[in-house]
N, C-alpha and C positions, 0 to 999 in steps of 0.2 A: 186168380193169377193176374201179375200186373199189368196192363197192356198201355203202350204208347206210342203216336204217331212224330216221330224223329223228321224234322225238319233240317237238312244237309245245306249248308252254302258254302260253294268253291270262293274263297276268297281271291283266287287268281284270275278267275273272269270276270273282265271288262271291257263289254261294248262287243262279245263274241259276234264274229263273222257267220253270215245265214245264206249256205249255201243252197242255190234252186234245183231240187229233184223231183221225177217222177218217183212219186210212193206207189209202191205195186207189192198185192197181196204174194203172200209165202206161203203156204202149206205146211212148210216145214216148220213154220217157226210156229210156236207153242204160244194161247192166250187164253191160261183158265181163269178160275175164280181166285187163283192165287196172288195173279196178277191184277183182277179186278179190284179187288180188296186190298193193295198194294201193299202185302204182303211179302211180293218182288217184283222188281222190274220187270218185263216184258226184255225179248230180244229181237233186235233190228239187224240187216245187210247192210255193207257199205263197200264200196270199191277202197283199196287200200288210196287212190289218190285224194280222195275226198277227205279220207282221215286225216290225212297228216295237213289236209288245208285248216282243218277245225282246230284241229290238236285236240280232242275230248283225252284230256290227262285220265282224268280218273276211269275214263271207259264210260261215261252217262253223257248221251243227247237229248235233243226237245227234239222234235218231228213237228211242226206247224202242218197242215193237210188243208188243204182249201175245197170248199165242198160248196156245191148251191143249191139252195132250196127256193128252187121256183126264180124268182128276178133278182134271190138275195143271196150273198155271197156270206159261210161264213169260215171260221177255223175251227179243229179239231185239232186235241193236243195231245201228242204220246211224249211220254219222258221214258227213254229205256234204256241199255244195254246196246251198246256194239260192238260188230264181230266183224273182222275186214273178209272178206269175201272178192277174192280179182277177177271171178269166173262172171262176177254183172258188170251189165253195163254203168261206165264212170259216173252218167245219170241218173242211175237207177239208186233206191233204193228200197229191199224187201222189209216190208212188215208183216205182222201176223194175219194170216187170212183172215181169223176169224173177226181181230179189232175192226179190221179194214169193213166186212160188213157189218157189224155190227154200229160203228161210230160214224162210217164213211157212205154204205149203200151199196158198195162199186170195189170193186178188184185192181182199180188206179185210177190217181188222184194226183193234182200236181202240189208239190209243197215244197219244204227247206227244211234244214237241218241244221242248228248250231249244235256248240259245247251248252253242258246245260249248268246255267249258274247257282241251280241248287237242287234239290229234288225232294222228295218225301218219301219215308216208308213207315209203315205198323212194324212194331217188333213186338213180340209176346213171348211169353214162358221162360223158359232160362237166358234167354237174350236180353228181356225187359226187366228181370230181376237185376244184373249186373248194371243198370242205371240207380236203383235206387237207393239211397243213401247219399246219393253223388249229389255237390252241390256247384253253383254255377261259378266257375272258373277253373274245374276240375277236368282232367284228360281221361279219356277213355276209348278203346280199341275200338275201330270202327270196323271191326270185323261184326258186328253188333247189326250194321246194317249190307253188308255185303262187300265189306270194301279191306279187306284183307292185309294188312302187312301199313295202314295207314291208320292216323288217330284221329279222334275227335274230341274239339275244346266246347264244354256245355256253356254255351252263352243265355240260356233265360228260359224260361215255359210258361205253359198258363196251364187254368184248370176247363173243367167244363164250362165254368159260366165265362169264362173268358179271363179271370182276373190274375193280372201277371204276376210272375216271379221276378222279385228284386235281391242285386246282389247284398245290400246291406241288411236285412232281416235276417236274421241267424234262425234256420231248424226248419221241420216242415211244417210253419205254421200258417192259420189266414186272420188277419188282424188287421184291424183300421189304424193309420199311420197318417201324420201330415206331411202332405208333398206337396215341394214345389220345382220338381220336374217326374221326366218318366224313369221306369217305363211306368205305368200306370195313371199319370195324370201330362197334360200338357195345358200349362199356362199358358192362360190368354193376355194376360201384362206381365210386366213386368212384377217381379217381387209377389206374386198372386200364390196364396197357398190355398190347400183343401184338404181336410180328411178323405183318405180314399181307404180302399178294402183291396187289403192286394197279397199274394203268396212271400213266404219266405225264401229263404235261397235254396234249400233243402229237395231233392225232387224224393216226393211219396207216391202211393197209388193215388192219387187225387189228382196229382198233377195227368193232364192226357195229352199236352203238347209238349216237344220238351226240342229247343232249339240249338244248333251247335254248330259248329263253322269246322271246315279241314284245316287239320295242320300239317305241312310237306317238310 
């Protein structure tokens, strides 16, 4: 079965506002292997005031977490799901217990929260078949990755070894081509070509990244 990790970017965030909260573990909120495997998002708390300061349209945030080990300071990054919650505190935000010690140590942590400007998911089995055949410029329901009632326009992929998908190569093929631009190559002068080895526009089981931008 074909499996692909769908790269999301909101075309409408720019320069999203990172509000400061305490991140405090949840109990309630649920962090399996589903969500490891990012398979799905994870879900997050938010005061309704904090929402409407971000605007997260689609309903998906970044969570930054700030953590120290020993004299050095670093981040820890959740992308998930939010759900407005007015019973916490305006500062507060709930995350999954178990992320919080697993990636964090500790049951609260201080961090931010914007709108998150793009996200990733794995889709597999009857989700990941209705991608293939699809070539890049092509729309497709973004029910696909959890986003229901919105669509998604395929902008490019790559395969395992990395080598990209161009819109002008017709099928799903891999063939050496002379370029002189991307994706697959960038010129170092002017006028500079190269044979490269790069995907068709066509997405198959080969391809395992496969990129796409919202459309509202």
């Amino acid at each position: 079965m074909p499996e692909f990790k769908v790269v999301v970017a909101d075309p409408k965030v720019r320069n999203p506002i990172a509000v400061p909260v305490m991140v405090v573990a949840d109990d309630s909120l649920e962090y399996s292997d589903k969500h490891k495997e990012q398979l799905e998002l994870p879900t997050v708390k938010l005061h309704p005031v904090i929402i409407e300061r971000i605007k997260p349209e689609i309903g998906v945030v970044v969570v930054r977490i700030f953590k120290e080990i020993g004299e050095k300071k670093e981040k820890t990054k959740l992308v998930a799901r939010v759900v407005a919650d007015s019973s916490i505190d305006k500062q507060e935000l709930r995350a999954p217990a178990d992320f919080m010690m697993e990636k964090v140590g500790k049951d609260r942590a201080l961090g931010e929260v914007l709108r998150a400007p793009a996200f990733q998911i794995r889709v597999t089995g009857d989700r990941a078949s209705k991608l293939l055949g699809l070539r890049i410029g092509d729309v497709v329901d973004a029910s696909i990755v959890g986003l229901p009632g919105k669509r998604l326009l395929i902008r490019g992929g790559s395969d395992l070894a990395g080598f990209p998908m161009r819109p002008d190569i017709p099928g799903p093929v891999k063939k050496y081509v002379l370029l002189s631009s991307g994706p697959g190559f960038r010129p170092r002068e002017d006028g500079e070509r190269r044979r490269k080895l790069v995907r068709g526009n066509t997405i198959s089981e080969d391809i395992v990244q496969v990129n796409a931008v919202l459309l509202y």
